[in-house]
DSSP file (Angstrom, degrees, kcal/mol; ACC not computed):
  #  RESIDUE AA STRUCTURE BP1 BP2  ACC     N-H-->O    O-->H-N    N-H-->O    O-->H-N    TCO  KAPPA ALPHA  PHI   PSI    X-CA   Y-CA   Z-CA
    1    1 A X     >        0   0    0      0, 0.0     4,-1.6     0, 0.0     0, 0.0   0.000 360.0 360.0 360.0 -45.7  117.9   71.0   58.4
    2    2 A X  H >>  +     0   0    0      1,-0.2     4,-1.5     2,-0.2     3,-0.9   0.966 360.0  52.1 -59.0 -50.3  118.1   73.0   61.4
    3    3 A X  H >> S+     0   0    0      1,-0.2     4,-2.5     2,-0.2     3,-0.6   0.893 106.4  52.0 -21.7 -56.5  116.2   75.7   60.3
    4    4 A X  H 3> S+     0   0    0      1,-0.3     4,-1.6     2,-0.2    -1,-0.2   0.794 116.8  44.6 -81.8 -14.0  113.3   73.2   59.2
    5    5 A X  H <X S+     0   0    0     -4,-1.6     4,-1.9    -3,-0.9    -1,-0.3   0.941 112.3  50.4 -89.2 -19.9  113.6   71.6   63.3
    6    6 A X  H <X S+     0   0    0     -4,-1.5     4,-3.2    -3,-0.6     3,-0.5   0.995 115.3  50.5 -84.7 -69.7  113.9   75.6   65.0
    7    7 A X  H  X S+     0   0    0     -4,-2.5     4,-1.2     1,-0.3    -2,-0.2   0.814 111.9  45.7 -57.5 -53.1  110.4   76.3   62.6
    8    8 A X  H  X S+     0   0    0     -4,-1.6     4,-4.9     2,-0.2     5,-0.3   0.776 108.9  46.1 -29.6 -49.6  108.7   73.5   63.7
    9    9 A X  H  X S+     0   0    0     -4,-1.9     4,-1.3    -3,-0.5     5,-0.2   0.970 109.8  59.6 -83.0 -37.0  109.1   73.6   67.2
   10   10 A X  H >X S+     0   0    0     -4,-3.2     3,-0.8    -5,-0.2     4,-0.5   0.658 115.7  39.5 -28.9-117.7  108.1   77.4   66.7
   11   11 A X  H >< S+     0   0    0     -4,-1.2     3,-0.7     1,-0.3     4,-0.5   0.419 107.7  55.5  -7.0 -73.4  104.8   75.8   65.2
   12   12 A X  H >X S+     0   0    0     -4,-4.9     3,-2.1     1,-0.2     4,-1.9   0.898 111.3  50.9 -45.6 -70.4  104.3   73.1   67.5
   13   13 A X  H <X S+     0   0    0     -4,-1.3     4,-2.4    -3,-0.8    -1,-0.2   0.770 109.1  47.5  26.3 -78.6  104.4   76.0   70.4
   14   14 A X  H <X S+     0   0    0     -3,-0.7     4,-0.6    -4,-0.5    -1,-0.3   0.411 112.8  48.9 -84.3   2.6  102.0   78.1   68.9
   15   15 A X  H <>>S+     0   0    0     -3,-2.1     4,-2.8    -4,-0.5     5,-0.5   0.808 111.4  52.0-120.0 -69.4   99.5   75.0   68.3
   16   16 A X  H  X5S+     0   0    0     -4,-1.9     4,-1.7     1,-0.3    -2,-0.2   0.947 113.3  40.4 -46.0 -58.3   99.8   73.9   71.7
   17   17 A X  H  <5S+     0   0    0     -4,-2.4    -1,-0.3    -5,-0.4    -3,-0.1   0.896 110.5  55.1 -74.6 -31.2   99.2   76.9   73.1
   18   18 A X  H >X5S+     0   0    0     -4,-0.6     4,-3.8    -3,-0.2     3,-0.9   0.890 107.8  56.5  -8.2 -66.1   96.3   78.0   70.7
   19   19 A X  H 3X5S+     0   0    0     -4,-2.8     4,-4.5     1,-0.3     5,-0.3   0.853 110.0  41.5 -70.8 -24.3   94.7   74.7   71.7
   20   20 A X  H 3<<S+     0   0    0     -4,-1.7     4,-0.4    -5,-0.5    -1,-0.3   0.670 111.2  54.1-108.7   1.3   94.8   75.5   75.7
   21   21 A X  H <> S+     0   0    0     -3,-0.9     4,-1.6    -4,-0.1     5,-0.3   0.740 116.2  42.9 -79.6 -50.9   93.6   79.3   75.4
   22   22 A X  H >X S+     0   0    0     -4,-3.8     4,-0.6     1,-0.2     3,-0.6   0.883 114.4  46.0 -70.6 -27.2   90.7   77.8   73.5
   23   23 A X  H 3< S+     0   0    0     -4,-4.5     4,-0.5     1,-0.2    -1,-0.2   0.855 122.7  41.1 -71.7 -18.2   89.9   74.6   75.9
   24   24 A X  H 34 S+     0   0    0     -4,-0.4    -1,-0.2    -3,-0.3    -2,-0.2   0.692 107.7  59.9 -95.2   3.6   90.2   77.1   78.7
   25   25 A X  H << S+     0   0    0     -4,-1.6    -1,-0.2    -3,-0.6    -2,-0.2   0.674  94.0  66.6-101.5 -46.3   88.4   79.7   76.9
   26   26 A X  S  < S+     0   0    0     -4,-0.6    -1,-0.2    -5,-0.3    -2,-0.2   0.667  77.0 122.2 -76.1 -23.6   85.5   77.3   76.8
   27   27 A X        -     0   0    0     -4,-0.5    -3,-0.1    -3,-0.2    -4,-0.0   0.230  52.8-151.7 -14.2 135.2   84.9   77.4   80.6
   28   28 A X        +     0   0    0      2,-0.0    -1,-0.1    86,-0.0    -3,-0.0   0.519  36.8 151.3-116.6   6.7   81.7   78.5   82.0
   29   29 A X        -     0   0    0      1,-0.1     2,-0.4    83,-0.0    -2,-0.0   0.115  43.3-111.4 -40.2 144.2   82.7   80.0   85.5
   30   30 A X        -     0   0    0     82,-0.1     2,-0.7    83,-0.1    -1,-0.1  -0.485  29.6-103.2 -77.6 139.2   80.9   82.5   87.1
   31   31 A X        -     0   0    0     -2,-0.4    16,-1.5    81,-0.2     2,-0.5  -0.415  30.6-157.9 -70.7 124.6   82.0   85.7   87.6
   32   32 A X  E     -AB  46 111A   0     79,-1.7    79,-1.9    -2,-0.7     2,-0.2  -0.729  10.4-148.8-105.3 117.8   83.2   86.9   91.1
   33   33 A X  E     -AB  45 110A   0     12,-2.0    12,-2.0    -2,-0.5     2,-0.4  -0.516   9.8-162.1 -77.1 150.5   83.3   90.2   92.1
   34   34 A X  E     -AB  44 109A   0     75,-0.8    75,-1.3    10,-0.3     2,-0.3  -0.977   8.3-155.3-156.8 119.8   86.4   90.7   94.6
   35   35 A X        -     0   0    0      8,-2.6     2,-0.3    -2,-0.4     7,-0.2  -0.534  17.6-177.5 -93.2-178.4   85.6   94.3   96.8
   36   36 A X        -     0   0    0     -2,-0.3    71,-1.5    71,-0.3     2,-0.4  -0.792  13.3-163.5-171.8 133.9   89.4   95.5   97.8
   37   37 A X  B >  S-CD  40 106B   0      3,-1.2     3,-4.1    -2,-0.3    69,-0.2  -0.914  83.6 -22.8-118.9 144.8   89.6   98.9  100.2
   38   38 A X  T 3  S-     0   0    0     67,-0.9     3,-0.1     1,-0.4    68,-0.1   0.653 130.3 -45.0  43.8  24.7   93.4  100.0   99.9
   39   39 A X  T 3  S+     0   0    0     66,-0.5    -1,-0.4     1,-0.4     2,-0.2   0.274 112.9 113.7 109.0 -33.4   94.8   96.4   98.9
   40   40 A X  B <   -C   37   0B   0     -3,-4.1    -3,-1.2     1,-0.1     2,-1.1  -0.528  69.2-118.3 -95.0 144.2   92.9   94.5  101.4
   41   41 A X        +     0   0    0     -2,-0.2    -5,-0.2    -5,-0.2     3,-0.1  -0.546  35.6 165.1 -78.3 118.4   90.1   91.9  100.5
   42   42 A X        -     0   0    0     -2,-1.1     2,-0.2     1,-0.2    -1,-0.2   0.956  58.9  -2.6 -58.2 -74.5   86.8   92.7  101.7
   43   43 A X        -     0   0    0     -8,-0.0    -8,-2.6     2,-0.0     2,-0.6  -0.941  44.6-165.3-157.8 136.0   84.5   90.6   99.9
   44   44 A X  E     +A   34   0A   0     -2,-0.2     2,-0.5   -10,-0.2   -10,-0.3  -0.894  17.8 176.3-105.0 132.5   84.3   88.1   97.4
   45   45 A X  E     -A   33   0A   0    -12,-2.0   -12,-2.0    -2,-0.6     2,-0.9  -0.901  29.3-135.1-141.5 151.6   81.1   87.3   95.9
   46   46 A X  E >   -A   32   0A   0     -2,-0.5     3,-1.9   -14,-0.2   -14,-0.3  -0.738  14.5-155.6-102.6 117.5   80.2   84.9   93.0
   47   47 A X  G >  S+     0   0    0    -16,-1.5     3,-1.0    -2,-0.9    25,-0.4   0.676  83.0  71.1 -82.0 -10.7   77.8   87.0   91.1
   48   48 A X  G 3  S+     0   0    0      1,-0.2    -1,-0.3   -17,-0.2    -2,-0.1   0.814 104.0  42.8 -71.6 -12.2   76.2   83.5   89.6
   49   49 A X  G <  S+     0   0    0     -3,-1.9     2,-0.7   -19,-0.1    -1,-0.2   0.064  77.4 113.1-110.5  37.3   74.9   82.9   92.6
   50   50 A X    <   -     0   0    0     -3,-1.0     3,-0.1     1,-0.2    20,-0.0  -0.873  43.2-178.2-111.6 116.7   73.7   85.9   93.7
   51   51 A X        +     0   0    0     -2,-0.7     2,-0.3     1,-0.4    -1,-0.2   0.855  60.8  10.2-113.8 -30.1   69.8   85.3   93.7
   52   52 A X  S    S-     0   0    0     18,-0.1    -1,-0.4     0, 0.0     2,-0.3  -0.983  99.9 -80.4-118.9 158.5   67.7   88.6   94.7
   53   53 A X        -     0   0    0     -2,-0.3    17,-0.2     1,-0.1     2,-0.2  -0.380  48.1-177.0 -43.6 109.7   69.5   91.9   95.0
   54   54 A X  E     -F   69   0C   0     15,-0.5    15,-2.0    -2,-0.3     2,-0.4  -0.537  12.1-150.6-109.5 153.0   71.3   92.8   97.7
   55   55 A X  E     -F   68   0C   0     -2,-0.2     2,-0.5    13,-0.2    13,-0.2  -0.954   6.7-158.8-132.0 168.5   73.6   96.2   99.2
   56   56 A X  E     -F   67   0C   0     11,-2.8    11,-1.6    -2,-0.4     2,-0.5  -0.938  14.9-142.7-124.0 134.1   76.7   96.7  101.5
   57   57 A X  E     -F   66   0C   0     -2,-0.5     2,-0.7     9,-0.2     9,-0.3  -0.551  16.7-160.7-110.5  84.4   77.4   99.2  103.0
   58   58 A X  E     +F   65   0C   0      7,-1.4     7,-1.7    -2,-0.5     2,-0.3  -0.616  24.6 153.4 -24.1  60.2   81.3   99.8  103.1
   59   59 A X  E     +F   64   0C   0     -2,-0.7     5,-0.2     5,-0.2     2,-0.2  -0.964   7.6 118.7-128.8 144.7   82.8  102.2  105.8
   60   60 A X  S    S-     0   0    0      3,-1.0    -2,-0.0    -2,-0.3     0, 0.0  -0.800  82.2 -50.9-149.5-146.9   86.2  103.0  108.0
   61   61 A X  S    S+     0   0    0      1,-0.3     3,-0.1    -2,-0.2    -2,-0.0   0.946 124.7  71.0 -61.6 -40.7   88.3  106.0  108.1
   62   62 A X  S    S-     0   0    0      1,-0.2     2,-0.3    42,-0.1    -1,-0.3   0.883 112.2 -90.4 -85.4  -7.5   88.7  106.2  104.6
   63   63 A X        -     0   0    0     41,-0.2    -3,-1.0    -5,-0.1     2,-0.3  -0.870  45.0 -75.8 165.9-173.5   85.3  107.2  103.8
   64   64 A X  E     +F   59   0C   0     -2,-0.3    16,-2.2    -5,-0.2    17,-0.4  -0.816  35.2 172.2-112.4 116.9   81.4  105.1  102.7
   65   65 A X  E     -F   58   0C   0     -7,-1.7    -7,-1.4    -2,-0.3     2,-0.8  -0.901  22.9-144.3-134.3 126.5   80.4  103.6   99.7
   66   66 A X  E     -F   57   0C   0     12,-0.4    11,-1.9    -9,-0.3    12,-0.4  -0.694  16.8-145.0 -23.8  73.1   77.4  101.7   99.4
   67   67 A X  E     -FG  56  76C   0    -11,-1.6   -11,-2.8    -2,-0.8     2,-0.3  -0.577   2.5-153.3 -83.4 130.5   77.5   98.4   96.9
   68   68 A X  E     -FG  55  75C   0      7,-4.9     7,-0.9   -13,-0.2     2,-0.5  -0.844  16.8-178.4 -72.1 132.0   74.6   97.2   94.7
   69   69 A X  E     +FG  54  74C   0    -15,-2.0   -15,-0.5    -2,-0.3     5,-0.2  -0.983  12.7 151.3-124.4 145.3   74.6   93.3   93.8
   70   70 A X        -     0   0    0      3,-0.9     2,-1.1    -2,-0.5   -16,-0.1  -0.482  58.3 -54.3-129.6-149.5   72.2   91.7   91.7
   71   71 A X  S    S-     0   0    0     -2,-0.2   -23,-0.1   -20,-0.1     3,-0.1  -0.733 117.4 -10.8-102.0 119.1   72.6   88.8   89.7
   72   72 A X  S    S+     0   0    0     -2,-1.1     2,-0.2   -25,-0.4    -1,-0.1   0.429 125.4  62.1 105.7 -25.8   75.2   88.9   87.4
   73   73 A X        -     0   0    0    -26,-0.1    -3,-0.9     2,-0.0     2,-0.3  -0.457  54.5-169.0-125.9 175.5   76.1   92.6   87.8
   74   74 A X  E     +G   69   0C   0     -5,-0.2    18,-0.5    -2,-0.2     2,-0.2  -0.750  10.0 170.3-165.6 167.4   77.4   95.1   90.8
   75   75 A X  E     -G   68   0C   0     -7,-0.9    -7,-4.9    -2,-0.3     2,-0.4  -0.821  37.8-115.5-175.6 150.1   77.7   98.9   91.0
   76   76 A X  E     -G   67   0C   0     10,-0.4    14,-0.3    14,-0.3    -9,-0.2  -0.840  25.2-171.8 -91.6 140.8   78.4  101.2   93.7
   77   77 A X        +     0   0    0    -11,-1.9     2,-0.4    -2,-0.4   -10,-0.1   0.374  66.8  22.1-122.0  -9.2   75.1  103.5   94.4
   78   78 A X        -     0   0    0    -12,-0.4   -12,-0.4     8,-0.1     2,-0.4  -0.980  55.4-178.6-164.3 149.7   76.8  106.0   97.0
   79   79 A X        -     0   0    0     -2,-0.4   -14,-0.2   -14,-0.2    22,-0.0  -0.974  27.3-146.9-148.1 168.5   79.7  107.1   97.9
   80   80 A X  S    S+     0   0    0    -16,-2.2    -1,-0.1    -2,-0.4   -15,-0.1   0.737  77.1 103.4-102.5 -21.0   81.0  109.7  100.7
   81   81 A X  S    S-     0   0    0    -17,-0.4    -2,-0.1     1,-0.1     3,-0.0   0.151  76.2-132.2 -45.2 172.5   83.9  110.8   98.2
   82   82 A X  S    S+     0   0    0      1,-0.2    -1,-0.1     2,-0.0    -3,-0.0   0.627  95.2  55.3-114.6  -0.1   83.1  114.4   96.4
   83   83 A X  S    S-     0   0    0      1,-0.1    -1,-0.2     3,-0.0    -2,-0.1   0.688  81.8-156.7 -94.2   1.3   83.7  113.7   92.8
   84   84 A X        +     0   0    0      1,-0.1     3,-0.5     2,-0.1     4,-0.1   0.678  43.7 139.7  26.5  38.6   81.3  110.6   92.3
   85   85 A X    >>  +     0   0    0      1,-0.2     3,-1.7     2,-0.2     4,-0.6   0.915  67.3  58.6 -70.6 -37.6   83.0  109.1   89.4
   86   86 A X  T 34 S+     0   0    0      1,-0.3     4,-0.5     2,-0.2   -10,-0.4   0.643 109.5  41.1 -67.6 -21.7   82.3  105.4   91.1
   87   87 A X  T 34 S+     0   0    0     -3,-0.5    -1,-0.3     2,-0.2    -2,-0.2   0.126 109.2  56.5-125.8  25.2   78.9  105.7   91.3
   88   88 A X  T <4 S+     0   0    0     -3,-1.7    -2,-0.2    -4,-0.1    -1,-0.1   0.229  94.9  71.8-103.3   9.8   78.2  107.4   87.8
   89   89 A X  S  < S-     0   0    0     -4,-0.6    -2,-0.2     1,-0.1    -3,-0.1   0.946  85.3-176.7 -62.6 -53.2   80.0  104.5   86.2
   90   90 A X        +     0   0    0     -4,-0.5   -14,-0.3   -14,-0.3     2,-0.3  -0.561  34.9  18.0  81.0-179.2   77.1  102.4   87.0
   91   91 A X        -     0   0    0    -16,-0.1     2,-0.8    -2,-0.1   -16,-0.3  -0.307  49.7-175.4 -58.8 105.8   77.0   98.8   86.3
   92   92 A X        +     0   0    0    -18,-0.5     7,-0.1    -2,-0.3    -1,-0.1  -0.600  16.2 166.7-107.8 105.0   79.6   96.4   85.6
   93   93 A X        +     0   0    0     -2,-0.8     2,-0.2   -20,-0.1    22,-0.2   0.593  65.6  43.4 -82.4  14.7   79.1   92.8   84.7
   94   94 A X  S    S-     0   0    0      1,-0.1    16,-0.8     3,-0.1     3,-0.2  -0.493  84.6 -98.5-135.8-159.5   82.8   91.9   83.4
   95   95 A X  S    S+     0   0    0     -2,-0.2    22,-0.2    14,-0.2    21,-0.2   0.624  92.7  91.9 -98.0 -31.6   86.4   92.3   83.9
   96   96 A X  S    S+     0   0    0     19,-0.5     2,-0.2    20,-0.1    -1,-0.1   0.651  93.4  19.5 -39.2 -21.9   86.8   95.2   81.4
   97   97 A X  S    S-     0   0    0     -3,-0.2     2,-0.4    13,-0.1    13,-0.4  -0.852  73.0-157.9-148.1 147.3   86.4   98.1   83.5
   98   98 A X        -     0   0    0     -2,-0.2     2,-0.9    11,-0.2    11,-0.2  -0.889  25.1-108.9-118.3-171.0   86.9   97.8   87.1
   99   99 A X  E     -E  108   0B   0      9,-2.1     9,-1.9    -2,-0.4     2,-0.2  -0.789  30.6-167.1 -93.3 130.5   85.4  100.5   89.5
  100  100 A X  E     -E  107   0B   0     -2,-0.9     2,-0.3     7,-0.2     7,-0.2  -0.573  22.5-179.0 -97.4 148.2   87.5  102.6   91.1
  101  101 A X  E   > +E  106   0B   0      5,-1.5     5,-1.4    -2,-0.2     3,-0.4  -0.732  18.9 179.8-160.0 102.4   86.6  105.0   94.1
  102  102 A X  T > 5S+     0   0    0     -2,-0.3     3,-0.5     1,-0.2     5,-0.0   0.498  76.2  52.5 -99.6  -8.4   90.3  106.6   94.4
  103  103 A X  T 3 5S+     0   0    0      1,-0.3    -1,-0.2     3,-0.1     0, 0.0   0.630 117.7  37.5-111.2  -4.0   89.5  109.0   97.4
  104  104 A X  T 3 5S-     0   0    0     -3,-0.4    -1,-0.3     2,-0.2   -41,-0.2  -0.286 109.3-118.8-146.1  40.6   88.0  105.9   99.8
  105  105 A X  T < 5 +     0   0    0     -3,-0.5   -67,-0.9     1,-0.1   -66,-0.5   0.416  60.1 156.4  82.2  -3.1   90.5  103.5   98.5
  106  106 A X  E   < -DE  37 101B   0     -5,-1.4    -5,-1.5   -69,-0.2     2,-0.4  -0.622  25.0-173.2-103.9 140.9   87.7  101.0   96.9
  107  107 A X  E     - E   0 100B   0    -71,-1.5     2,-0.4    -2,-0.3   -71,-0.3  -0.987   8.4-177.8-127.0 107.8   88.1   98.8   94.4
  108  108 A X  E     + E   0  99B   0     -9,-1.9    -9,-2.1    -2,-0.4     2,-0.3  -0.865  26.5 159.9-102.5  76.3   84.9   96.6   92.6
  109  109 A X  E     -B   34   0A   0    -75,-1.3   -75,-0.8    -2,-0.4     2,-0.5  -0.937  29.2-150.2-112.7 159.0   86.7   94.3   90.0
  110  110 A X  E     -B   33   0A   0    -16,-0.8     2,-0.3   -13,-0.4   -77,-0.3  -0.939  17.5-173.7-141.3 126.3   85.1   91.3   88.7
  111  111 A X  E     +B   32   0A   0    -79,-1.9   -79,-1.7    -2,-0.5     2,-0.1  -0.688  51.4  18.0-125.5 152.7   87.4   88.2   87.6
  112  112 A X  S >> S+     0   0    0     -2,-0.3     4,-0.9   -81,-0.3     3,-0.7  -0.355  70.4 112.3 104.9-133.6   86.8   84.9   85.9
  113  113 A X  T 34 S-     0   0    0      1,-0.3   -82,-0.1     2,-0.1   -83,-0.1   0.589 103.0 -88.8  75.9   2.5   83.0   84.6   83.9
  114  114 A X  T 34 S+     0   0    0      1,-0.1    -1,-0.3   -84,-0.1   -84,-0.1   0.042 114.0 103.2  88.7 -47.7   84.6   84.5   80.7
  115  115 A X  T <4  +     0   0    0     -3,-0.7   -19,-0.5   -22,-0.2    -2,-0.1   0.535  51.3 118.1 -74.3 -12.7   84.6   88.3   80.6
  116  116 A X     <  -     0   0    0     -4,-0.9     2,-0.5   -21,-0.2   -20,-0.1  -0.047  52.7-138.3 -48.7 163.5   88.3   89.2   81.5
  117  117 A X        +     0   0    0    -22,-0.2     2,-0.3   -23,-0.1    -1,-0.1  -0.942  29.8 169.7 -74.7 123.0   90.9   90.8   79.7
  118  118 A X    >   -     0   0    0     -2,-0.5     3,-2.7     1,-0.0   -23,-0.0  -0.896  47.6 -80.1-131.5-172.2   93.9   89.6   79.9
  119  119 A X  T 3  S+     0   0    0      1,-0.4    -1,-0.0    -2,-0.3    -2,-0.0   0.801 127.0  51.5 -68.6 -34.2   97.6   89.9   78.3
  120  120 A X  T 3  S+     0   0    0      2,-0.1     2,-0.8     1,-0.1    -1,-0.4   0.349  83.8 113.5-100.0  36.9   96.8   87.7   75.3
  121  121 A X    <         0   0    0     -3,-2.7    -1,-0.1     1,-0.1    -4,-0.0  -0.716 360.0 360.0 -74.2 107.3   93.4   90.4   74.6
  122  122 A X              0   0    0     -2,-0.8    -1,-0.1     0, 0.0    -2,-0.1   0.514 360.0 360.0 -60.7 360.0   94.5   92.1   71.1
């Protein structure tokens, strides 16, 4: 008998929580780009609302990057760093990847939109 109450409430559990990945799952926010230099926030910007293309230009000591925003999308287009890995990534609309610019401290990652990853991502 115990068993059958320990399996249930296992069940009930996993049904509950099923049911509230998928209502929150169902969400339509837009995605927000969050800039970061070294841990601090820069700029947050809600890329749904973003209606013609815009750039930033990003400098202090630890060096210049340049940000693209369009609608929907970001990329970094220059950078003062010497290996240019942040601005041959190119565009990102999601949470999968963020951009990295390890030698000027910059961070592009882009939260909410549906598109994250997170812990329960297989």
């Amino acid at each position: 008998m115990r068993t059958k109450v320990i399996v249930f409430l296992l069940a009930a559990a996993v049904a509950v929580s099923a049911g509230a990945l998928l209502l929150r799952g169902g969400q339509t926010e837009n995605p927000v780009a969050r800039i970061t230099r070294d841990g601090v926030l820069l700029e947050e910007i809600d890329l749904g609302r973003v209606a013609k293309p815009y750039s930033l230009a990003l400098e202090d000591e630890s060096g210049g990057n340049t940000v693209l925003v369009e609608p929907g999308r970001i990329r970094v287009t220059e950078a003062s760093c010497p290996d240019q890995v942040c601005v041959n990534q190119g565009w990102i609309d999601s949470g999968a990847v963020p951009i990295i610019c390890l030698p000027n401290k910059l961070m592009i990652e882009i939260v909410g939109g549906g598109g994250d990853l997170d812990g329960t991502a297989g």
